[in-house]
C-alpha positions in Angstrom: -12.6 11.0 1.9 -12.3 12.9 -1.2 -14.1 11.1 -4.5 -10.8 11.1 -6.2 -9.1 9.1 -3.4 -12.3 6.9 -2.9 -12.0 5.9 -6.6 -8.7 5.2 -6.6 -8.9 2.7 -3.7 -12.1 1.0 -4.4 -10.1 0.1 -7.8 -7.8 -1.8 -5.5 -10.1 -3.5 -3.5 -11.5 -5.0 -6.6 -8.3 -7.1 -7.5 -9.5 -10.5 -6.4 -7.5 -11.3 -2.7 -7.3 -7.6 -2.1 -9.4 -6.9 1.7 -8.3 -3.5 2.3 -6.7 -0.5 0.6 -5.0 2.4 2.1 -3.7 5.7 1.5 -1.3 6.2 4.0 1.0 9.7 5.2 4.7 7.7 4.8 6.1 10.1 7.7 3.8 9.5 10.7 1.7 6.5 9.2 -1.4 8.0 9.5 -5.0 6.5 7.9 -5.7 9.4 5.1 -8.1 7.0 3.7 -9.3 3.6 3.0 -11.5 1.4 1.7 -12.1 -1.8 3.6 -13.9 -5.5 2.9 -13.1 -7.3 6.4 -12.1 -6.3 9.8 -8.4 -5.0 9.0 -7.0 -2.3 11.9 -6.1 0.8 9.2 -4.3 2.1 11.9 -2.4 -0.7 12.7 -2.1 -1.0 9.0 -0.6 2.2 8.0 2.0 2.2 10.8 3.3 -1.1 9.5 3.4 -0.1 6.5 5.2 3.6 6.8 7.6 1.8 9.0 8.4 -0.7 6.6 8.9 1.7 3.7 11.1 4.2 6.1 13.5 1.1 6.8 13.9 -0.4 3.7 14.2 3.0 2.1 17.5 3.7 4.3 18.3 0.6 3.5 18.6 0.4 -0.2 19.6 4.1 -0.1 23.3 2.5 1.7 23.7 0.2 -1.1 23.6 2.7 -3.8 19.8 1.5 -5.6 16.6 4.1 -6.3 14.1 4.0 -4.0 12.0 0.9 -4.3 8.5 1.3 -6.7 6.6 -1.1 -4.4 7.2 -3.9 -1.5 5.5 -7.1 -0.5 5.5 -8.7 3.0 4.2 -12.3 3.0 2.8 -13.9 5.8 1.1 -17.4 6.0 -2.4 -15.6 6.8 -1.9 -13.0 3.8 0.3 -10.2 2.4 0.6 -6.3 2.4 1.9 -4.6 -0.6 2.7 -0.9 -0.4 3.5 1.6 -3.1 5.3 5.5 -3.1 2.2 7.4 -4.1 3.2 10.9 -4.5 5.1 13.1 -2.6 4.8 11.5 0.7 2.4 9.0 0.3 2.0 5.1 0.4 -0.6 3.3 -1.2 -0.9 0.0 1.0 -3.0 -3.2 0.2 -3.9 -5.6 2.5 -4.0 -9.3 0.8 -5.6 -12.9 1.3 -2.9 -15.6 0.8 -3.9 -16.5 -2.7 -4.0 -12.9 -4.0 -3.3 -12.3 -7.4 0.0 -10.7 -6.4 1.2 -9.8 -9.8 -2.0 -7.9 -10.9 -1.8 -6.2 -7.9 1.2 -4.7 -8.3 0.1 -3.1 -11.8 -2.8 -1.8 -9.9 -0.6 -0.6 -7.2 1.4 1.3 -9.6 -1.3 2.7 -12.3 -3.4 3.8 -8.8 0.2 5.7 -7.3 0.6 7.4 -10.5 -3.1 8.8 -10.3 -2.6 9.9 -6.9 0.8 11.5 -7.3 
C-alpha cells in the first residue's frame, strides 16, 4: 500500500468508533487498501460498499439530484460510511454503534479530497 494511501486511512481509523477503513475500486469493489483494528472481511466490505454506491447513484441520478458526497448504512451492531474518492474510488469506513458519526463524515470528506 502506497504511504500516501496508508496515511490517509490510518487518519480514519483514528476517529473514535471507526474499526476499519478502506479504499475501495467503485466498479468491481475491489480492496485497494485498508487499514484495519478488528476482524472486518475487506472484501466483503468493499463489495457492499461499491454495490451500495452503484445503486443509490442510479437512483438519485432518476430524480434529478448530484451524485451523493457520502452515505451511511446503520445497523444495530455498527455502521458503514462511504465516500466518492476520486475518479473511481470509494473511501469506506466501517463503524462501532456509538461512532462519532458526524466527525467522521468531515474526515470522510477532507481524506476523499486528498485522495482524488
Amino acid at each position: 500500500m502506497s504511504t500516501a494511501f496508508s496515511a490517509v486511512l490510518d487518519g480514519l481509523t483514528r476517529v473514535p468508533g471507526v474499526r476499519s477503513a478502506l479504499l475501495v475500486a467503485a466498479d468491481d469493489g475491489l480492496v485497494i487498501a485498508e487499514s484495519s483494528m478488528t476482524d472486518v472481511e475487506p472484501a466483503a466490505v468493499a463489495a457492499l460498499a461499491a454495490s451500495l454506491a452503484a445503486r443509490l447513484a442510479r437512483a438519485v441520478a432518476i430524480t434529478g439530484y448530484a451524485t451523493p458526497r457520502s452515505f451511511h448504512l446503520e445497523a444495530t451492531g455498527g455502521g458503514l460510511m462511504a465516500a466518492p474518492a476520486g475518479e473511481g474510488l470509494l473511501l469506506v469506513a466501517v463503524t462501532e454503534p456509538d461512532a462519532n458519526v458526524g466527525l467522521l463524515r468531515l474526515a470522510l470528506r477532507d481524506a476523499a479530497e486528498r485522495v482524488g
